[in-house]
MMTF fields as JSON, N, C-alpha, C and O atoms, coordinates in Angstrom:
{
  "mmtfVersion": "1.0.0",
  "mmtfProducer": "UNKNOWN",
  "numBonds": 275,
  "numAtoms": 276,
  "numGroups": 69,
  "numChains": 1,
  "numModels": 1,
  "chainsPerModel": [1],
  "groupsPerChain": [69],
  "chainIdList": ["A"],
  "bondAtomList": [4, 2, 8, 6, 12, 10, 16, 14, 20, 18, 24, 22, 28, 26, 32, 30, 36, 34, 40, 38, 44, 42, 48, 46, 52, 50, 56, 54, 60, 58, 64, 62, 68, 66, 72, 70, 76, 74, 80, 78, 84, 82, 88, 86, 92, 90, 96, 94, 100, 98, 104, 102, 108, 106, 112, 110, 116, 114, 120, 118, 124, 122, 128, 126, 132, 130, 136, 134, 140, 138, 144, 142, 148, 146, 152, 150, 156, 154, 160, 158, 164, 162, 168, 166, 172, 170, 176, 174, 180, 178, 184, 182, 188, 186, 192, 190, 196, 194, 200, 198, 204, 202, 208, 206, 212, 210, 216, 214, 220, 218, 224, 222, 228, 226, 232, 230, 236, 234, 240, 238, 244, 242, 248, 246, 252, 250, 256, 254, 260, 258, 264, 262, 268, 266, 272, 270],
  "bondOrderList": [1, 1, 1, 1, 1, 1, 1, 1, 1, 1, 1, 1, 1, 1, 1, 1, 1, 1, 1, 1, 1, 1, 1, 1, 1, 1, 1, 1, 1, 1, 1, 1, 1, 1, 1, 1, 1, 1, 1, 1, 1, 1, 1, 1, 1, 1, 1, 1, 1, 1, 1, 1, 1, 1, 1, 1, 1, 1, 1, 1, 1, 1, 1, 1, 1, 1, 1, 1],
  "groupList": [{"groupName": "UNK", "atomNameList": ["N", "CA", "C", "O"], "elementList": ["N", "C", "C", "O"], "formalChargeList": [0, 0, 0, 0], "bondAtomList": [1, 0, 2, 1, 3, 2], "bondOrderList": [1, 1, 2], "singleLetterCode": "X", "chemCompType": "L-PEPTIDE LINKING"}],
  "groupTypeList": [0, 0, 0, 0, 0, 0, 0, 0, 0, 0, 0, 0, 0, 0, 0, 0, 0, 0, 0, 0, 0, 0, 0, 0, 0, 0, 0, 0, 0, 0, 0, 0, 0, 0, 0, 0, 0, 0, 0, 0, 0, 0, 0, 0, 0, 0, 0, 0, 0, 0, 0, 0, 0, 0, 0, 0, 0, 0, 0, 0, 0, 0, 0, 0, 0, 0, 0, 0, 0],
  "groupIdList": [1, 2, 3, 4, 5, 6, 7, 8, 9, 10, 11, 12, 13, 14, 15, 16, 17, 18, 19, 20, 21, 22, 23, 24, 25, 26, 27, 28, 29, 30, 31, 32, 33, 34, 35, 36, 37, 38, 39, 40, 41, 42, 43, 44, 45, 46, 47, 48, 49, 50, 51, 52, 53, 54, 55, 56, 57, 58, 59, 60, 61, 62, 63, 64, 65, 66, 67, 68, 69],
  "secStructList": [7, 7, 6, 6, 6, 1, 7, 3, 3, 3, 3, 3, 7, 1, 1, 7, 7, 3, 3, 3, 3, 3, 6, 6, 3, 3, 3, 3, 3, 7, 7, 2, 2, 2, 2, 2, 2, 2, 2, 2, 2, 6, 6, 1, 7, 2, 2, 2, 2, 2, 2, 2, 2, 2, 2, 2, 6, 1, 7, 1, 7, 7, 1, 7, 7, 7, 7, 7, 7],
  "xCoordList": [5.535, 4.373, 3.351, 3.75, 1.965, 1.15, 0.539, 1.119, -0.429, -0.784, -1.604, -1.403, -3.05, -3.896, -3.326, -3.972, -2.052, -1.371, -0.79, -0.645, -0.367, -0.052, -0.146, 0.823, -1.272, -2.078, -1.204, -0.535, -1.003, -0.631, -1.751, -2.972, -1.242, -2.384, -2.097, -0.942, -2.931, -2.506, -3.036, -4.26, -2.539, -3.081, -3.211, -2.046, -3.952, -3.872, -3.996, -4.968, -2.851, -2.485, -3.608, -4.533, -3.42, -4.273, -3.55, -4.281, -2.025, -1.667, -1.694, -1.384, -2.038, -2.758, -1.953, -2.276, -0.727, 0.489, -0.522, -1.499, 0.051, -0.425, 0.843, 1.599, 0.884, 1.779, 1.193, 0.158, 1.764, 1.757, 2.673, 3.851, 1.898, 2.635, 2.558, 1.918, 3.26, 2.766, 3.639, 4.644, 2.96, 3.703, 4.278, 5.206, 3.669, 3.401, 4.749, 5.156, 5.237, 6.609, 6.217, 5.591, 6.542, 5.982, 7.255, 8.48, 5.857, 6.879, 7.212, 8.295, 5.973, 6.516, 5.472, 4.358, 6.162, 4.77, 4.835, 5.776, 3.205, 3.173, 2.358, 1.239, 3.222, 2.807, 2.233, 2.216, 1.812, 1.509, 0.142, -1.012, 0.951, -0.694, -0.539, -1.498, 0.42, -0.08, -0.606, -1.194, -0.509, -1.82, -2.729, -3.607, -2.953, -4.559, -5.045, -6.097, -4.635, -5.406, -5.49, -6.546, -4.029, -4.007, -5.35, -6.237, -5.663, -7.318, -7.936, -8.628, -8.268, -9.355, -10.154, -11.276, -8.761, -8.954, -9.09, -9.486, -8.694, -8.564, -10.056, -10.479, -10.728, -11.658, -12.966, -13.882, -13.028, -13.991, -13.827, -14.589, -13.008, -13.079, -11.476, -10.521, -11.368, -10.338, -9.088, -7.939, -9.742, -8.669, -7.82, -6.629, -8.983, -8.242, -7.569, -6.979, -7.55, -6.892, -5.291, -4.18, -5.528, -4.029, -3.332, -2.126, -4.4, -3.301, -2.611, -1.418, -3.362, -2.935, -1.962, -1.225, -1.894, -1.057, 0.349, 1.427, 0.212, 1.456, 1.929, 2.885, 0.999, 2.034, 2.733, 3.961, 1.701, 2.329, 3.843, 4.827, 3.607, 5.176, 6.346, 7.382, 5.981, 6.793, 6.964, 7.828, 5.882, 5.919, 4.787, 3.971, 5.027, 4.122, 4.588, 5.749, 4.021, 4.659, 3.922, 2.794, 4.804, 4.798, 4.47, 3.637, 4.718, 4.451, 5.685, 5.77, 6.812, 8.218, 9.18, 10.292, 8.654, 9.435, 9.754, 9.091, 11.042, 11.197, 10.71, 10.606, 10.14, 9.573, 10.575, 11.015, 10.731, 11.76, 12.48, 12.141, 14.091, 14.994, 15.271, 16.315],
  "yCoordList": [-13.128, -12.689, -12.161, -11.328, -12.593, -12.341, -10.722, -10.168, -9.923, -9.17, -9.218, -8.487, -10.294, -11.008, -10.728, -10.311, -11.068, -11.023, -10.01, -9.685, -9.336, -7.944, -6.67, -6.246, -6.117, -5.451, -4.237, -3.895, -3.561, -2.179, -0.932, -1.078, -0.124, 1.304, 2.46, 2.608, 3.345, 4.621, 5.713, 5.69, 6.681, 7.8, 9.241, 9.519, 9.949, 11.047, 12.142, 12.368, 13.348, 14.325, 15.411, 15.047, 16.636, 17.507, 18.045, 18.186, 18.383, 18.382, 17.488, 17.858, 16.472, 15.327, 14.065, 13.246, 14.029, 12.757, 11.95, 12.286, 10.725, 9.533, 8.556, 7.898, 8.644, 7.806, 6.511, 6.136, 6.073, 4.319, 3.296, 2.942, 3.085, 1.86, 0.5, 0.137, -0.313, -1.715, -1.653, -0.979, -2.511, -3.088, -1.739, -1.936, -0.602, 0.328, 1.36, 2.238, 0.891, 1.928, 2.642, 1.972, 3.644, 4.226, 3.739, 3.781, 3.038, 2.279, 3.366, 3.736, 3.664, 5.125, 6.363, 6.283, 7.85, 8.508, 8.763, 8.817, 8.946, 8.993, 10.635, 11.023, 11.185, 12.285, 12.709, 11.859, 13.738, 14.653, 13.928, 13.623, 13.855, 12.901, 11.865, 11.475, 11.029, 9.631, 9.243, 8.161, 10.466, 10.116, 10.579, 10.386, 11.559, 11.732, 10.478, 10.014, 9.856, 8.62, 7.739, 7.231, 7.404, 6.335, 6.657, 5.811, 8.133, 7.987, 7.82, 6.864, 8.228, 8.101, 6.175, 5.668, 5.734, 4.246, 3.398, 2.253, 4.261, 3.387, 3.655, 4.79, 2.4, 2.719, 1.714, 1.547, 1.201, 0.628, -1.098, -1.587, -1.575, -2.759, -3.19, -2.988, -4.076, -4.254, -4.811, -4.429, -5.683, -6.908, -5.928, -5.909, -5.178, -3.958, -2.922, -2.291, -2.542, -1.508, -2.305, -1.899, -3.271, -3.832, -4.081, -3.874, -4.706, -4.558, -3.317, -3.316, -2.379, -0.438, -0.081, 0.885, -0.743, -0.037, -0.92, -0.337, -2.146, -2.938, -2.814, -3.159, -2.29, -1.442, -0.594, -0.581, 0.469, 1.591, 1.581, 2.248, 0.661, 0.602, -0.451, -0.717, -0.832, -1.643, -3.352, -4.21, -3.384, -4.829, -6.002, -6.439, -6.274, -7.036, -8.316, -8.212, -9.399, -10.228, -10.01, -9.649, -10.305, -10.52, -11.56, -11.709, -12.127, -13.67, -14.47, -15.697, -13.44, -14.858, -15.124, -15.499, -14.877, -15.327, -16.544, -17.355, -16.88, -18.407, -18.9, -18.039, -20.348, -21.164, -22.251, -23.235, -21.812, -22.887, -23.696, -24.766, -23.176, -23.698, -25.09, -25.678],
  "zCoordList": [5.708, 6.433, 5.427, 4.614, 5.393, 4.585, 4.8, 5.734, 4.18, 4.293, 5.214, 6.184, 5.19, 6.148, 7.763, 8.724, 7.696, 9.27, 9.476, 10.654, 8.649, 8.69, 7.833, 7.203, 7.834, 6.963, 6.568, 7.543, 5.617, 5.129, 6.14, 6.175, 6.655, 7.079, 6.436, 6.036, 6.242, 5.591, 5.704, 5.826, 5.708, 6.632, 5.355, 5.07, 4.749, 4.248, 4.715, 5.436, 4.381, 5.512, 4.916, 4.19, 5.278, 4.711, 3.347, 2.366, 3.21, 1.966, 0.704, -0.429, 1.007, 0.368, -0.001, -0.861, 0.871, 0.78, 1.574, 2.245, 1.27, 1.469, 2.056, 1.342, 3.759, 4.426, 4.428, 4.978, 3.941, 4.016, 5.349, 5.301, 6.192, 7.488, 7.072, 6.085, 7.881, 7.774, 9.353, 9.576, 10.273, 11.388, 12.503, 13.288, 12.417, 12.7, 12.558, 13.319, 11.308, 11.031, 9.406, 8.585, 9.191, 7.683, 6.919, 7.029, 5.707, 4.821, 3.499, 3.046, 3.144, 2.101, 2.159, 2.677, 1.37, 1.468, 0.032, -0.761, -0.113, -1.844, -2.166, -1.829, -2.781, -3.131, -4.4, -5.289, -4.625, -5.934, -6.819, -6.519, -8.001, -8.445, -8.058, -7.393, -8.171, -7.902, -6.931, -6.948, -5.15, -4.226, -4.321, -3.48, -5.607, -5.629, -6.622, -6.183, -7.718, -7.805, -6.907, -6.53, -6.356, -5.033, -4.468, -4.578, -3.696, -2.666, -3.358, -3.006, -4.462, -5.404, -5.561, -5.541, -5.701, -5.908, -4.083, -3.865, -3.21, -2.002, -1.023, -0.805, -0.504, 0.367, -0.155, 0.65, -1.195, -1.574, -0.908, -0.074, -1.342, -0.678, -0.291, -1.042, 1.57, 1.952, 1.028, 0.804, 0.697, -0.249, -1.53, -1.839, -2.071, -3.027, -2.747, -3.625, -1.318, -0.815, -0.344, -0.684, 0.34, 0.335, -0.917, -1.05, -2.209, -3.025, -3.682, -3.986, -3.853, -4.029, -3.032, -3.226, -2.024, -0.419, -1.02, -1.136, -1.321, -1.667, -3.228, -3.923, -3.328, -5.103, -4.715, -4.631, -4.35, -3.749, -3.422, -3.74, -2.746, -2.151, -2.564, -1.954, -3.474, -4.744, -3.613, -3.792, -2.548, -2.165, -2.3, -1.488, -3.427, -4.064, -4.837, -5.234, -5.122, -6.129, -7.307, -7.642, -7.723, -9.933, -10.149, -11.043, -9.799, -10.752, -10.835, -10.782, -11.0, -11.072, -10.433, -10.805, -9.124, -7.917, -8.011, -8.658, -7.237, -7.489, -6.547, -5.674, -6.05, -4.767, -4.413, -5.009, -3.457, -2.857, -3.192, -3.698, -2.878, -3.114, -2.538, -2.82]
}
């Protein structure tokens, strides 16, 4: 399932974690510094915020996945 069809959402609390959803279940929360760069970097444009939301949460490809067996 692509991102396109199912987008990452994310919510920042007032202590300043950063819950991350996809498909309306929380996939991780990101705390301390790394969600104050995370907001820092999120909000400017869609396509860049999914890819920050899918780092975030270590679901992303690399590059050396294999393609079909």
């Amino acid at each position: 399932m692509s991102l396109e069809d199912n987008p990452f959402s994310y919510r920042v609390t007032k202590d300043g974690r950063v819950l991350v959803s996809r498909g309306g279940r929380l996939v991780v929360t990101v705390g301390g510094a790394r969600a104050e760069r995370l907001v820092a970097l999120l909000g400017e444009d869609d396509a860049q915020d999914q890819e920050l939301l899918a780092r975030a949460t270590g679901n992303y490809r690399r590059g050396n996945e294999r393609r079909g067996l």
